[in-house]
C-alpha positions as CSV (number, residue, x, y, z in Angstrom):
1,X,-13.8,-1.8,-13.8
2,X,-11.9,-2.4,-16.7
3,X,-7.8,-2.6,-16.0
4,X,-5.2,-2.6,-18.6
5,X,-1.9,-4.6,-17.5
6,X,0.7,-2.9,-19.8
7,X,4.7,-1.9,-19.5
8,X,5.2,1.6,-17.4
9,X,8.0,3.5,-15.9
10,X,9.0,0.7,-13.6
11,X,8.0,-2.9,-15.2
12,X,4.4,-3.8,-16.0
13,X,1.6,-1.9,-14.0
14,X,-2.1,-1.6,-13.8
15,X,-3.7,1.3,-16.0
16,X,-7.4,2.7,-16.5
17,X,-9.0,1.2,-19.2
18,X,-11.7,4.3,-18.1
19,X,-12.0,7.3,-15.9
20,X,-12.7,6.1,-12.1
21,X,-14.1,8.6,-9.9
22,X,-12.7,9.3,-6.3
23,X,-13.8,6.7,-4.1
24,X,-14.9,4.0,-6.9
25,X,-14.0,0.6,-5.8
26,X,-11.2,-0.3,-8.4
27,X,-10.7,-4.1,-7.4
28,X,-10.5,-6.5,-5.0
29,X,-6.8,-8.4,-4.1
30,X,-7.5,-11.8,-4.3
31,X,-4.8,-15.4,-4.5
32,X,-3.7,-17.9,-1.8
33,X,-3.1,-16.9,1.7
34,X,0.0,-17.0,3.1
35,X,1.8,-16.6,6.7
36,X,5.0,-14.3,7.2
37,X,6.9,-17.3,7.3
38,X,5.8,-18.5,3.6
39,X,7.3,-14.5,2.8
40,X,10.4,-13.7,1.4
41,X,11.5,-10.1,-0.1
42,X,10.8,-11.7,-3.4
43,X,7.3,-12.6,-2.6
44,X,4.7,-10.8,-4.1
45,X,2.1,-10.9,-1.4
46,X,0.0,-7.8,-0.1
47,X,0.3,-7.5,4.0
48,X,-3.6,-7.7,5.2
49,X,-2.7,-8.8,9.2
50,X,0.0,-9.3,11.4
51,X,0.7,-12.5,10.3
52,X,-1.6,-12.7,7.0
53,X,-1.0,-11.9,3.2
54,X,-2.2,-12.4,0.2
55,X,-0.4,-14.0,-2.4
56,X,-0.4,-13.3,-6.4
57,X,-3.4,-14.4,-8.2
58,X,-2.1,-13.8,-11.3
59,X,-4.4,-11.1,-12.1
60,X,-4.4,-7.4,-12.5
61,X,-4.1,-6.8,-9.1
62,X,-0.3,-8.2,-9.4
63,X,0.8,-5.1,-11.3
64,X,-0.6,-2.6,-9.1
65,X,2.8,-0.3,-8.0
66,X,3.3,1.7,-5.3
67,X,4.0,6.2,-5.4
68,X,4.7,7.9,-2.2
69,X,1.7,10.5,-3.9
70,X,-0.9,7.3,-4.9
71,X,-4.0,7.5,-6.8
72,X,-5.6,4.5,-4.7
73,X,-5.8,3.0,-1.3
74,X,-6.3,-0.2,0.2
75,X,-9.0,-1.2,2.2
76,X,-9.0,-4.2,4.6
77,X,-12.1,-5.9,6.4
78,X,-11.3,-9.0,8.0
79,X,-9.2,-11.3,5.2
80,X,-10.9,-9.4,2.0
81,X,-8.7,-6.3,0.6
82,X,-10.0,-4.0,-1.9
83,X,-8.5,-0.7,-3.8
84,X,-10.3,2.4,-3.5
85,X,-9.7,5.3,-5.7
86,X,-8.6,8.5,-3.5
87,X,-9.0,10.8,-5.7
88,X,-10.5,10.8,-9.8
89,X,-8.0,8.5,-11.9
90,X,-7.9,9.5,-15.9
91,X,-8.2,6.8,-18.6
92,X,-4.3,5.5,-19.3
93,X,-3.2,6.5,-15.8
94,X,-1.4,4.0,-13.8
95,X,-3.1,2.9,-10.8
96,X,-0.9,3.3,-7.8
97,X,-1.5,2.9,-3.7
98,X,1.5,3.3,-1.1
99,X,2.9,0.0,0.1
100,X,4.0,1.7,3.1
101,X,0.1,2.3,4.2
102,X,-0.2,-1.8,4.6
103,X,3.1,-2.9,5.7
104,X,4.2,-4.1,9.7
105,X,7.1,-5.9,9.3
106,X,10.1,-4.1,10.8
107,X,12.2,-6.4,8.7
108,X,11.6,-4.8,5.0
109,X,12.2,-1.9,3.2
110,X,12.5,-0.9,-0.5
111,X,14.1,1.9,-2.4
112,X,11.4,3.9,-3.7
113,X,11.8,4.9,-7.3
114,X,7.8,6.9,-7.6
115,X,9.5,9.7,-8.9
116,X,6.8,11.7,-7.1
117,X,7.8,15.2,-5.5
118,X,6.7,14.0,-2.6
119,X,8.6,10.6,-2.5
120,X,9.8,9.5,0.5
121,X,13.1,7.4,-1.1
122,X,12.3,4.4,1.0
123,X,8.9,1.9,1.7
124,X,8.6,0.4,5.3
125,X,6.1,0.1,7.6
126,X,3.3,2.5,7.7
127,X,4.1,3.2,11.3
128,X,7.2,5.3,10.3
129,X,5.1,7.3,7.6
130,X,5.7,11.1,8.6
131,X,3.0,12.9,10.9
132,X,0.9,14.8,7.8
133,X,1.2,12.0,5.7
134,X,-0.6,9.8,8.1
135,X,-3.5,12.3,8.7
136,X,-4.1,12.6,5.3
137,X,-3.9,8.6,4.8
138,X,-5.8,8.4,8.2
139,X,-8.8,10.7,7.0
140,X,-9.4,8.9,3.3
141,X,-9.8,5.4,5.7
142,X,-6.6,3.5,4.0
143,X,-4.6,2.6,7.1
144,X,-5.9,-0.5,8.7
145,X,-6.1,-1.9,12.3
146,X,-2.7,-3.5,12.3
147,X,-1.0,-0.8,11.2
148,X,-2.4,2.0,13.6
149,X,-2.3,-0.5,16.1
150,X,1.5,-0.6,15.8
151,X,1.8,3.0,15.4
152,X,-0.2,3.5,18.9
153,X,2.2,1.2,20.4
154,X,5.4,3.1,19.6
155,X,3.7,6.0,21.1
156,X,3.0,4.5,24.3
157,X,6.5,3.0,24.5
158,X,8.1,6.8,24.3
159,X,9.0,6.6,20.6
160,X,8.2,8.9,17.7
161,X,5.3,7.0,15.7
162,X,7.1,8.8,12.7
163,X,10.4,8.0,12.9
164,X,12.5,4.6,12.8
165,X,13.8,4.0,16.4
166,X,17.1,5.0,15.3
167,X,15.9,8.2,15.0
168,X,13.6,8.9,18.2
């Protein structure tokens, strides 16, 4: 798959260098692993467990951003994490997956700046993602164990899987 790292809307970002069909496997994360405790909000690391990340490689996969209305999707088996396209992706386009779909922290969120009409103004965990947006996610296959693990939970602890706790 050829990837063009180049200067977008929000800092450098990972761009077709050709069309990619829906559901062509655009790459796989790779770099150190690291533990939550080797994490800070500065890290760039990609949550693939409870307690598991992967760090930056120094690769493309670096520069992919996050849009509350993404192009792409993560897919995690075991410690290996690889970006699916979700629906076709045009040459130049910026490749984009939603951090929130891979995140179980409870202790980080980021002001979202997609610009997408569907933006959601703030990434946290995927567990708060709103009801349709989590069937949709749920049905392309881009939310992993963790994450609907965690989500289950809150429901069977009384709490609105789609809302923070302040607001169930």
């Amino acid at each position: 798959m050829k990837l063009i790292v180049k200067q977008g809307m929000h800092g450098r970002g990972a761009f077709a260098g050709e069309p990619i069909g829906s559901g062509t496997l655009i790459l796989q994360f790779s770099g150190p692993f690291l533990h939550y405790r080797e994490t800070s909000a500065d890290t760039l690391a990609l949550q693939i467990g409870p307690d598991l990340y992967i760090g930056a490689s120094g690769g493309p996969d670096d520069f992919v951003n996050h849009s509350c209305d993404p192009n792409a999707g993560v897919r995690i088996e075991g410690t290996t994490a690889k970006l699916f396209a979700i629906r076709a992706v045009a040459t130049g386009e910026e490749i984009l997956f939603d951090y929130s779909t891979i995140l179980d922290e409870d202790d980080f969120t980021m002001s979202c700046l997609c610009g997408s009409p569907a933006c959601r103004n703030t990434i946290t965990d995927g567990k708060y993602l709103p009801d349709e947006v989590w069937s949709r996610y749920e049905s392309l296959g881009i939310l992993p164990e963790y994450v609907r693990r965690s989500r289950e939970e809150r429901r069977r602890s009384g709490l609105r899987p789609g809302t923070s706790a302040s607001a169930s």
